[in-house]
C-alpha positions as a Markdown table, in Angstrom:
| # | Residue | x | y | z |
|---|---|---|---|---|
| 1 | Unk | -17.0 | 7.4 | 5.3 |
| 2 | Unk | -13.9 | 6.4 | 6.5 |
| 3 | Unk | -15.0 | 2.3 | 6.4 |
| 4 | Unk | -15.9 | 3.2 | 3.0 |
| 5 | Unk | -12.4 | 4.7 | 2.0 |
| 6 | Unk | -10.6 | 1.7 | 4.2 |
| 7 | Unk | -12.2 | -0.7 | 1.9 |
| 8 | Unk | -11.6 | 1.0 | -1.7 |
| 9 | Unk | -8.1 | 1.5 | -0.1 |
| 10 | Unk | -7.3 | -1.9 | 0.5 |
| 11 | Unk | -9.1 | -3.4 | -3.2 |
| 12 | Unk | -6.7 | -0.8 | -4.3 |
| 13 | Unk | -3.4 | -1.9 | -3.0 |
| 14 | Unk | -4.2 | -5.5 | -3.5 |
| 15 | Unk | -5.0 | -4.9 | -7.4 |
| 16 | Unk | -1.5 | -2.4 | -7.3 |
| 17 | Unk | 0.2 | -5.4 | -6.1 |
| 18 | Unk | -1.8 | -7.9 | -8.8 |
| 19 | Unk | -0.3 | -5.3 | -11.2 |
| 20 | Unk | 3.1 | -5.1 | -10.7 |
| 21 | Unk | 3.2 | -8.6 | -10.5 |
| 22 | Unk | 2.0 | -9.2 | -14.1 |
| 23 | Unk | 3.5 | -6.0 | -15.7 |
| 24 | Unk | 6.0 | -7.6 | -17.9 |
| 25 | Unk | 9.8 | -6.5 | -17.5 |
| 26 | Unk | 12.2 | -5.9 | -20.4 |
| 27 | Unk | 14.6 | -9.1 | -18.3 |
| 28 | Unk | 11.4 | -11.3 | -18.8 |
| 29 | Unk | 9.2 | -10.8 | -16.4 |
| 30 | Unk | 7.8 | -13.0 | -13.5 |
| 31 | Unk | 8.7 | -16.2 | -16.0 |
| 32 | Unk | 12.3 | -15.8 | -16.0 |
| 33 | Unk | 11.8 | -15.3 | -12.3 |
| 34 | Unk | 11.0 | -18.9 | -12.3 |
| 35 | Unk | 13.4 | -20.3 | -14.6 |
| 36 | Unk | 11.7 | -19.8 | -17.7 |
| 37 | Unk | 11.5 | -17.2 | -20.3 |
| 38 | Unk | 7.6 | -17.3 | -21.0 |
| 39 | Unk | 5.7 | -15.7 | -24.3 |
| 40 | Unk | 5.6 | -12.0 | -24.7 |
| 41 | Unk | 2.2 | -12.1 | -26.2 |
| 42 | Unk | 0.6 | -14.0 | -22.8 |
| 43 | Unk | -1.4 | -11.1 | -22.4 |
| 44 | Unk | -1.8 | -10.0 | -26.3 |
| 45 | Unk | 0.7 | -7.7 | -28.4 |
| 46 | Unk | -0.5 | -4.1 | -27.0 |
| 47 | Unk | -1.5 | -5.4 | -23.5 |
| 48 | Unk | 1.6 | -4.2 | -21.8 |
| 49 | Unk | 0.4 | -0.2 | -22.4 |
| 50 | Unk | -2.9 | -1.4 | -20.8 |
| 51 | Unk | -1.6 | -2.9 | -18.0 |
| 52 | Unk | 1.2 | 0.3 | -17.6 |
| 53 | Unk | -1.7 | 2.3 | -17.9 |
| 54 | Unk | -3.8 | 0.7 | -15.5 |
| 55 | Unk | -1.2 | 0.4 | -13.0 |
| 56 | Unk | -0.7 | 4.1 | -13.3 |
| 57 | Unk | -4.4 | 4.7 | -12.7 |
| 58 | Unk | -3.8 | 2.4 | -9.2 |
| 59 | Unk | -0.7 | 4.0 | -8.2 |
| 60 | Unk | -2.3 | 8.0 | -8.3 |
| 61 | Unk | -5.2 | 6.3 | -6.6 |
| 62 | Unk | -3.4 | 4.6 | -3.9 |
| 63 | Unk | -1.8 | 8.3 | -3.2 |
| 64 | Unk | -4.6 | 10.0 | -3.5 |
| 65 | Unk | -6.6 | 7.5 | -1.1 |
| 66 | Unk | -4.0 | 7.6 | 1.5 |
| 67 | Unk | -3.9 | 11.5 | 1.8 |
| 68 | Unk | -7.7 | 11.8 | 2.1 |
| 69 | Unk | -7.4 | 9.0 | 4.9 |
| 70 | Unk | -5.2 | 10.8 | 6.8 |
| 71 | Unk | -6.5 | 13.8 | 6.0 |
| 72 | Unk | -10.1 | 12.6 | 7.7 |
| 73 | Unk | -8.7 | 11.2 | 10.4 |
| 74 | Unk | -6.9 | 13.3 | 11.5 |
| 75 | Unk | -9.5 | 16.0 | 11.2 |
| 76 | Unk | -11.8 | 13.7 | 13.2 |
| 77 | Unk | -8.7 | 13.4 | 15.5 |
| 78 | Unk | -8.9 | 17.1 | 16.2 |
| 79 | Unk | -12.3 | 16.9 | 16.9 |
| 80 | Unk | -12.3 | 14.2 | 19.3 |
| 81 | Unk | -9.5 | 16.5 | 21.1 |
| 82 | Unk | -11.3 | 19.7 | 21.3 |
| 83 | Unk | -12.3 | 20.6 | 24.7 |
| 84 | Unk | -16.5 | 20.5 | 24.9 |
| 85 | Unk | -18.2 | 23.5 | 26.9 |
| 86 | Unk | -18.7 | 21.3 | 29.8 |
| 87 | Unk | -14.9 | 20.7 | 29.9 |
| 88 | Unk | -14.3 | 24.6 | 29.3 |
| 89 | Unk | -16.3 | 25.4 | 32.6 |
């Protein structure tokens, strides 16, 4: 369960990164970080509240991903520590 989570974490943060990356900026945006100034319809006329939308969706999954990791194992951590009845005797 915890693989699983790795995983979905990890296409998460990579697509987070994709994200910010392409979410155009009111200075220009990853063009004028380059030297040029670039279209504003690259992407389409309404594609920036997409792409804000989408990267909102990745952000509140990236949180909520990272708490249920931690959250798992560290339960399992707990686990792993408790004393067994063999150890108790």
């Amino acid at each position: 369960m915890i693989t699983l989570l790795t995983v979905l974490f990890v296409i998460i943060t990579l697509l987070l990164i994709l994200m910010v990356v392409i979410t155009p900026s009111s200075e220009g945006g990853i063009a004028a970080a380059f030297g040029g100034m670039g279209s504003d319809t690259f992407f389409g006329t309404k594609a920036h509240r997409h792409i804000n939308k989408f990267t909102l969706f990745l952000a509140v999954s990236f949180l909520v991903l990272a708490f249920s990791i931690n959250l798992l194992t560290s339960a399992q951590g707990r686990e792993d520590d408790a004393p067994t009845t063999e150890e108790a005797k």
